[in-house]
C-alpha positions as CSV (number, residue, x, y, z in Angstrom):
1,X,62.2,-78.8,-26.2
2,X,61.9,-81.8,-29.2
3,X,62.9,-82.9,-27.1
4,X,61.3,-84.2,-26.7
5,X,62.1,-85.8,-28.4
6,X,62.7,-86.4,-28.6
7,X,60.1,-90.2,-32.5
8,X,63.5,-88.6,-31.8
9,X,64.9,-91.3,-29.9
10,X,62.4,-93.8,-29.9
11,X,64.7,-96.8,-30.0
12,X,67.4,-95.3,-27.8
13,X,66.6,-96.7,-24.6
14,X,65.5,-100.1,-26.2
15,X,68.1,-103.3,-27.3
16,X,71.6,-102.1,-29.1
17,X,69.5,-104.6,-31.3
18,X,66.0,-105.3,-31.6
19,X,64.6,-108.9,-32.2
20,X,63.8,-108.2,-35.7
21,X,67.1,-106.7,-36.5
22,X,69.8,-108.6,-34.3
23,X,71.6,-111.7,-36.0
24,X,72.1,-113.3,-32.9
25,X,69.6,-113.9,-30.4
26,X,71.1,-111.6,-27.7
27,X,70.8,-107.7,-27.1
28,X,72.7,-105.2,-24.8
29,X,70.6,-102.8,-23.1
30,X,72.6,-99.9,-22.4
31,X,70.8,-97.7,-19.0
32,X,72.4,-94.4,-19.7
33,X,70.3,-94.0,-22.9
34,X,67.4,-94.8,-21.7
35,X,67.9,-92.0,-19.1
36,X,69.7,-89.7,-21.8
37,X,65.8,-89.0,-23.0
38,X,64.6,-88.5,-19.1
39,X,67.0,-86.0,-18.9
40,X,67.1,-84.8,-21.9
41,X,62.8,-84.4,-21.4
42,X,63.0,-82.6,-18.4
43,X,65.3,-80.0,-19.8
44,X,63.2,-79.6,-22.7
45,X,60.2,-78.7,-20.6
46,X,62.3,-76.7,-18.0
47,X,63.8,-74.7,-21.1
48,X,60.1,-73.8,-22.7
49,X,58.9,-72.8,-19.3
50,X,61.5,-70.2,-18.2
51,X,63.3,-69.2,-20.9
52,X,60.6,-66.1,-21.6
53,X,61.8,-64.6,-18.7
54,X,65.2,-64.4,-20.6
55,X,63.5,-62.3,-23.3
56,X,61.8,-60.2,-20.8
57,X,64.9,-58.3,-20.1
58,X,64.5,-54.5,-18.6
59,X,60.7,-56.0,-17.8
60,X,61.0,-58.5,-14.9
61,X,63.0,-58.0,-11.8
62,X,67.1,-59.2,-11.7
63,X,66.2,-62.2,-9.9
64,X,63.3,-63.6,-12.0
65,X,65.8,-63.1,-14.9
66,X,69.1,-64.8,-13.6
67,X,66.8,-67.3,-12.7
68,X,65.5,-68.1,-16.3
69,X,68.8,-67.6,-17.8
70,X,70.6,-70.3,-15.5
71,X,67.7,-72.7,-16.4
72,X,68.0,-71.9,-20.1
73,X,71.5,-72.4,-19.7
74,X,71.3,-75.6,-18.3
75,X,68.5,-77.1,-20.8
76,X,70.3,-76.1,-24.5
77,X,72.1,-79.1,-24.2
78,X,68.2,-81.3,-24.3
79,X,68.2,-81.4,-27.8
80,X,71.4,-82.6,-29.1
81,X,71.2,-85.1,-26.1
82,X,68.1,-86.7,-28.3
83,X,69.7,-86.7,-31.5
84,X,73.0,-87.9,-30.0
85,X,70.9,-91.0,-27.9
86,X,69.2,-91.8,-31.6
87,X,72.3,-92.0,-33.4
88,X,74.1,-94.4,-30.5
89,X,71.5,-96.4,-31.3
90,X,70.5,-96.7,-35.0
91,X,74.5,-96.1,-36.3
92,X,75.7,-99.5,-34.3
93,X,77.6,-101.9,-37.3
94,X,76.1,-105.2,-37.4
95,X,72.4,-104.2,-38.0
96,X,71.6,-105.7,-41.7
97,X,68.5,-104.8,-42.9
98,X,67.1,-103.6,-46.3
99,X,66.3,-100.1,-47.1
100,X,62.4,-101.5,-47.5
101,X,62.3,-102.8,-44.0
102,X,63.9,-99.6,-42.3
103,X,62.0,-97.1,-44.0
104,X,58.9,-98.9,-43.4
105,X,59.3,-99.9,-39.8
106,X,60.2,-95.9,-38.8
107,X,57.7,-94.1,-41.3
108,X,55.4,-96.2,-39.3
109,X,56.9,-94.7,-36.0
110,X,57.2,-91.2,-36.8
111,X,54.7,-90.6,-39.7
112,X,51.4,-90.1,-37.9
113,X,52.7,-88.3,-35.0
114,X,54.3,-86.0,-37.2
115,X,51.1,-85.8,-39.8
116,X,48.5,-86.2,-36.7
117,X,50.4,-83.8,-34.4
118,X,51.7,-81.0,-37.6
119,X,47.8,-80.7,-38.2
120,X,46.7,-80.3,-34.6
121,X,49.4,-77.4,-33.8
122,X,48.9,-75.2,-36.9
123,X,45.4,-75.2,-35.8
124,X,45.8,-74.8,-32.2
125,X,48.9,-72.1,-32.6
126,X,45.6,-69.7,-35.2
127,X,43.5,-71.0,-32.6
128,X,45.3,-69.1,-29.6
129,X,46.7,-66.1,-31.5
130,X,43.4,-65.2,-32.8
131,X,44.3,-66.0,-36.7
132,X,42.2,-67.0,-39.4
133,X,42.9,-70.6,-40.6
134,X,43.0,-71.5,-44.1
135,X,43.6,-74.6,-45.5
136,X,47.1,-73.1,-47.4
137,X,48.5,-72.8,-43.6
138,X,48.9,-76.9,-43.8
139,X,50.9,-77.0,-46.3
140,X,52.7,-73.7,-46.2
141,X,53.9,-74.4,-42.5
142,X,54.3,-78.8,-43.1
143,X,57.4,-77.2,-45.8
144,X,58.7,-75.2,-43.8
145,X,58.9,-77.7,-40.9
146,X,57.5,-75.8,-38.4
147,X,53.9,-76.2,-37.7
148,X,54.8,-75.3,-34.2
149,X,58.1,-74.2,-32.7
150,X,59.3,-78.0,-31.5
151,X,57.9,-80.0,-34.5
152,X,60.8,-79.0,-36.2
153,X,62.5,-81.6,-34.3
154,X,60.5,-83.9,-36.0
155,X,62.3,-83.1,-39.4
156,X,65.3,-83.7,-37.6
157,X,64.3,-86.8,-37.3
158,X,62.3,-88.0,-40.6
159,X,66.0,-86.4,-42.4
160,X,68.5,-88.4,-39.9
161,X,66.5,-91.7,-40.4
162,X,66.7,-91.2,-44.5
163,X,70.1,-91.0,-44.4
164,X,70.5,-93.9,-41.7
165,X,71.1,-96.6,-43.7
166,X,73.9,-95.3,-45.6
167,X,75.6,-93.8,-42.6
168,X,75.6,-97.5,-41.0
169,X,77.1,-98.8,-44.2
170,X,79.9,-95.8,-44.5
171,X,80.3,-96.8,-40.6
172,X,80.8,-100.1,-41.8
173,X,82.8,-99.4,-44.7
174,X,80.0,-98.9,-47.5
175,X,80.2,-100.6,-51.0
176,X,80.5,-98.3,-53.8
177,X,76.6,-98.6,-54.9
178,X,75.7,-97.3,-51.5
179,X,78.0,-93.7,-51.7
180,X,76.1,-93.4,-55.4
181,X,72.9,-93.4,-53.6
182,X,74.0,-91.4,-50.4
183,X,75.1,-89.0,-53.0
184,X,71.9,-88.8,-54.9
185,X,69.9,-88.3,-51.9
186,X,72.0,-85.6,-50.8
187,X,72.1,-83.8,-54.3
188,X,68.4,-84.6,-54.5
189,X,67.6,-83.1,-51.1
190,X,69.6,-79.8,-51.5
191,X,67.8,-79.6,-55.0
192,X,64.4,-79.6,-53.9
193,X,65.4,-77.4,-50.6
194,X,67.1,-74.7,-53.3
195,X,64.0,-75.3,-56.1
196,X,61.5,-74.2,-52.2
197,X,63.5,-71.5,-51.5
198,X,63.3,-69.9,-54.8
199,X,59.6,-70.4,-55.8
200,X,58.7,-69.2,-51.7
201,X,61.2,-66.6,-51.7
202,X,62.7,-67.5,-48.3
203,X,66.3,-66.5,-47.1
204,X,68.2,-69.0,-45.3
205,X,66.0,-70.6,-43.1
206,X,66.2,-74.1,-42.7
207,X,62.8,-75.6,-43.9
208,X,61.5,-79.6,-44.0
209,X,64.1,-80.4,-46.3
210,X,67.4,-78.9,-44.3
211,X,66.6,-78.5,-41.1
212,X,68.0,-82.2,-40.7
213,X,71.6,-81.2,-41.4
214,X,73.5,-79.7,-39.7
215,X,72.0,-82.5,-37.2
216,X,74.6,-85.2,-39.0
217,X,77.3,-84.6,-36.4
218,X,75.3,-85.0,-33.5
219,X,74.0,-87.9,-34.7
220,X,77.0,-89.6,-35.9
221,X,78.7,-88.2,-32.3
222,X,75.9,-90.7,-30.4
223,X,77.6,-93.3,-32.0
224,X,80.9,-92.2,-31.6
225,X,80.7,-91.6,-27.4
226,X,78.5,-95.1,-27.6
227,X,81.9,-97.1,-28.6
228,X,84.3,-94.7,-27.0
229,X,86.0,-96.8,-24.0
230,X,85.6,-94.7,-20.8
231,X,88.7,-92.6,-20.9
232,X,89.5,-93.4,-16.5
233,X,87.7,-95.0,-13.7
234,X,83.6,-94.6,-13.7
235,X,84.3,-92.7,-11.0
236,X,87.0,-90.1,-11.9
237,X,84.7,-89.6,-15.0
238,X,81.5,-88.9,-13.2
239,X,83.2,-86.0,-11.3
240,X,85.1,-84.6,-14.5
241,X,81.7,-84.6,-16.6
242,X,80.0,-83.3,-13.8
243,X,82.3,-80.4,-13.1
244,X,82.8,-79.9,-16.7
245,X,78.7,-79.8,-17.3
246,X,78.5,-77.1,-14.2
247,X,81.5,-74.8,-15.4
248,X,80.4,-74.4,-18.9
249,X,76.5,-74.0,-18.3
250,X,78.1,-70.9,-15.9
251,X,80.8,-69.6,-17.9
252,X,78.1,-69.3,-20.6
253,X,74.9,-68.0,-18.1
254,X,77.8,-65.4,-17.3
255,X,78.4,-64.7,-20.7
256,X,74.7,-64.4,-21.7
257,X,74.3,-61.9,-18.7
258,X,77.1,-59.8,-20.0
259,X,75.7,-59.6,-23.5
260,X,72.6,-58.5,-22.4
261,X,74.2,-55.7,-20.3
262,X,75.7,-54.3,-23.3
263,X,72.9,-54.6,-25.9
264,X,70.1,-55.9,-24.6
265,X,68.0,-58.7,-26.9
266,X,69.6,-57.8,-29.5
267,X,71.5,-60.9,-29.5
268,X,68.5,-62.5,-27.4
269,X,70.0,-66.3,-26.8
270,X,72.6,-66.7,-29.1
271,X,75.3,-68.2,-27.1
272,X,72.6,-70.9,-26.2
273,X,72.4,-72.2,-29.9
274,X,72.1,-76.3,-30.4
275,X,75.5,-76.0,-32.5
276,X,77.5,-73.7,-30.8
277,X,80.4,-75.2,-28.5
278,X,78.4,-74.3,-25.3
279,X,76.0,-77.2,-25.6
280,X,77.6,-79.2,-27.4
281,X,80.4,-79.4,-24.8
282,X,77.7,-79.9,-22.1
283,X,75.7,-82.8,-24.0
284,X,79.1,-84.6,-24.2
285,X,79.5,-84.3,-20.9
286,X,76.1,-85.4,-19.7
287,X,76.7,-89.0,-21.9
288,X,79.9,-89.3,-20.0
289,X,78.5,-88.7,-16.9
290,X,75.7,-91.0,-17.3
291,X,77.6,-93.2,-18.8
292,X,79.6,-92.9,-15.4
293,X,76.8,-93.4,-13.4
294,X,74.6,-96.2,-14.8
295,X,77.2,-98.0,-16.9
296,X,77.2,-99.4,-20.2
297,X,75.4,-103.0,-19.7
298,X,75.6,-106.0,-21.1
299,X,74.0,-108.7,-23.7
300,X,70.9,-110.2,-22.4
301,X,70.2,-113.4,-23.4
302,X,66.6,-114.0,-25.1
303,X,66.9,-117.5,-26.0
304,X,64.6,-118.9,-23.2
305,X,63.1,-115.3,-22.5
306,X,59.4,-115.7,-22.0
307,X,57.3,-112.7,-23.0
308,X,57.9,-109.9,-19.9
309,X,55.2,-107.6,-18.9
310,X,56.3,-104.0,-18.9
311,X,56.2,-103.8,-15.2
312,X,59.6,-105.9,-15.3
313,X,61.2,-103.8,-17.9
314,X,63.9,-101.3,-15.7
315,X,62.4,-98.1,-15.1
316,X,64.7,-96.0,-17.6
317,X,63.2,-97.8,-20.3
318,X,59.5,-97.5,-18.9
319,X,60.0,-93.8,-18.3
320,X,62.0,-92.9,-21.7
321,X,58.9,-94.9,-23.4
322,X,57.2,-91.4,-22.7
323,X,59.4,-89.1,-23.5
324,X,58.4,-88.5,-27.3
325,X,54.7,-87.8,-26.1
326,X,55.6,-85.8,-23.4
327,X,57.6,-83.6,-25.9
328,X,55.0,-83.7,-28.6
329,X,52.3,-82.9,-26.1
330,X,53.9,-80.2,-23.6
331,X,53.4,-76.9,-25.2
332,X,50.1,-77.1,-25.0
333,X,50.1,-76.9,-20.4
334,X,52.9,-74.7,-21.0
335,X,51.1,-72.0,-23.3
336,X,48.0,-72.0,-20.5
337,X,50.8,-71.6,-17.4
338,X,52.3,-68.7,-19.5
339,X,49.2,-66.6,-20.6
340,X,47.1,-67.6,-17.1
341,X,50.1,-67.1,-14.3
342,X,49.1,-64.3,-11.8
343,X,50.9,-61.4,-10.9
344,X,53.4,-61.8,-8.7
345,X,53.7,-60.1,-5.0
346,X,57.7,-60.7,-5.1
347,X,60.4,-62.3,-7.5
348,X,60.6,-65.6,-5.3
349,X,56.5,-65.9,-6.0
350,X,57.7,-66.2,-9.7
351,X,60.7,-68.4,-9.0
352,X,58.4,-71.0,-7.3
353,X,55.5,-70.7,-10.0
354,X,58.0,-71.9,-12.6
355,X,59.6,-74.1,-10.7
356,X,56.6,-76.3,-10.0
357,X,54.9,-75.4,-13.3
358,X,57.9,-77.0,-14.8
359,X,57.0,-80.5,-11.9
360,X,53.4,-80.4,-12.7
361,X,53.4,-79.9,-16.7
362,X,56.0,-83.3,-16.5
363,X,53.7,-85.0,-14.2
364,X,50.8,-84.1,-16.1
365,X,52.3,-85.1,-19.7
366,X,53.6,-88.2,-18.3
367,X,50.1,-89.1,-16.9
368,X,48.7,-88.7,-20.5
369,X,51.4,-89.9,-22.5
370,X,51.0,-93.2,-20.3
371,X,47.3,-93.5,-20.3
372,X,47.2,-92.5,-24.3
373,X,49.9,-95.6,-25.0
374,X,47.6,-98.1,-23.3
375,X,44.6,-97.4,-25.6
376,X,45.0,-99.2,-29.3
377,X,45.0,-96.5,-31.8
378,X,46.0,-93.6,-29.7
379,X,49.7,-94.8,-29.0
380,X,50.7,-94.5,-32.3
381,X,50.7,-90.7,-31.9
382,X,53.2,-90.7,-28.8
């Protein structure tokens, strides 16, 4: 999962404002987003690990399936969480900047990952299925937006910050000259996505162009539940978003389950889409319980801040620091756990195989992702 992403959310667990961007010299570091992506991570790579036994319906035994199906009901939610995270972050009013400097500072931040990384998986993906590579497959699969199954998310991304800007300044109430732009973009966007479609002969696919929209409301939604005032005690809230969270990843495991019973994979994981009201309800309630549970900070002065080491940063931060590699780079442990697990003497040997595949490829993906950010050149792909 993206996800993973999440250059997703690479700024979400950071300052409301960054030194650079900030006219004051004070921040706020808000906790829960920082954790948002932690969570958000580990739901990614529990999702990509079980979820096959989901489509294995009729093949693996009742209890290896209700088993992947309640953990790919509990992790649809990872995705939006990033986006959502991103957009509580980069939407905040207050942040003038010019189009030059943005664009710059996050092409920077997502361009080689998503060159370095789009490049690496089309080769690795013919690698492991045994196709020839030819150079067309670059180019071919970097339009389409998916070298890999999660780079899409990527896209996502690269599309939400475009629009970014303008968003802020509609947020703000935007001059005139900015919705003539915002306009153009979008007119020019869906022009080059139709002008694809029509010279590749897709259908309606989303490809590098589109697959960013229908990602606006998420992203605006971040912003929206970042400036929402918590609706009763931090308390009452936790326990409402919690119960909330628990009764809808249920009502649609149950649901799922049913489906299945009455026609199989024919409708494989559809009640588990990003946009349908499933996850969406149980992202919203995730902020809320965070929110709940680590609060929403406060302004840190910087003005006779000396330099801190990363040791003294909170451990949110540190950890959702590595939550874009570990997305980037987990498919690649989970592919080898899937084609290399053994055969299993009951359904409980399976249970705990995934289970602690699910622990070791996060440990293992954290381990890199932290060594790879300490060496110069290599941290500008995670």
């Amino acid at each position: 999962m993206a996800s993973s992403a999440q250059a997703a959310a690479t700024e979400a667990g950071a300052a409301a404002e960054t030194p650079s961007e900030a006219p004051s010299r004070s921040r706020r570091y808000v906790p829960w987003l920082s954790w948002v992506r932690v969570v958000s991570a580990i739901a990614v790579v529990s999702g990509h690990v079980c979820t096959h036994l989901v489509w294995e319906w009729g093949k693996v035994s009742d209890r290896e399936w209700h088993f992947g199906n309640l953990v790919a009901a509990t992790s649809r939610f990872s995705v939006p969480l990033f986006v959502m995270a991103s957009g509580a972050v980069l939407l905040q009013s207050g942040r003038a900047q010019s189009l030059r400097a943005f664009y710059g500072r996050r092409a920077s931040r997502l361009a080689i990952p998503l060159l370095v990384w789009s490049c690496f998986y089309v080769w690795f993906g013919r690698l492991t299925t045994g196709q020839e590579l030819v150079w067309t497959d670059f180019t071919k699969l970097l339009l389409l937006g998916r070298p890999y199954y999660h780079l899409y998310f990527l896209f996502v991304i690269m599309g939400l910050y475009l629009f970014t800007p303008f968003l802020r300044m509609f947020i703000d109430a935007a001059p005139r000259k900015y919705v003539v732009v915002v306009t153009a973009l979008a007119v020019g966007l869906a022009f080059v996505d139709k002008l694809h479609r029509s010279l590749t002969g897709l259908g309606v696919d989303p490809n590098a162009f589109s697959y960013f929209v229908p990602w606006i409301g998420y992203y605006l939604l971040g912003y929206v539940l970042l400036t929402t005032p918590m609706p009763a005690n931090r308390r009452r809230v936790a326990w409402i978003a919690a119960a909330t969270f628990v009764g809808v990843m249920l009502a649609n495991a149950m649901g799922n389950w049913v489906m299945h019973i009455a026609f199989g994979n024919r409708y494989g994981l559809m009640l588990y889409h990003h946009h349908l009201l499933g996850p969406m309800i149980m992202a919203i309630s995730a902020v809320f319980f965070l929110r709940a549970l680590l609060g929403d900070g406060g302004p840190v002065d910087r003005s006779n801040e000396r330099p801190a080491s990363r040791a003294k940063r909170p451990v949110g931060q540190r950890l959702a620091d590595l939550t874009l590699g570990i997305y980037l780079i987990h498919p690649i442990p989970v592919l080898f756990v899937r084609d290399y697990q053994p055969r299993f003497s009951s359904p409980w040997s399976s249970i705990a195989y995934h289970s602690g595949a699910i622990i070791a490829i996060l440990a293992v993906c954290a381990a890199v992702v932290w060594l790879l950010r300490r060496i110069p050149y290599a941290r500008r792909l995670v």
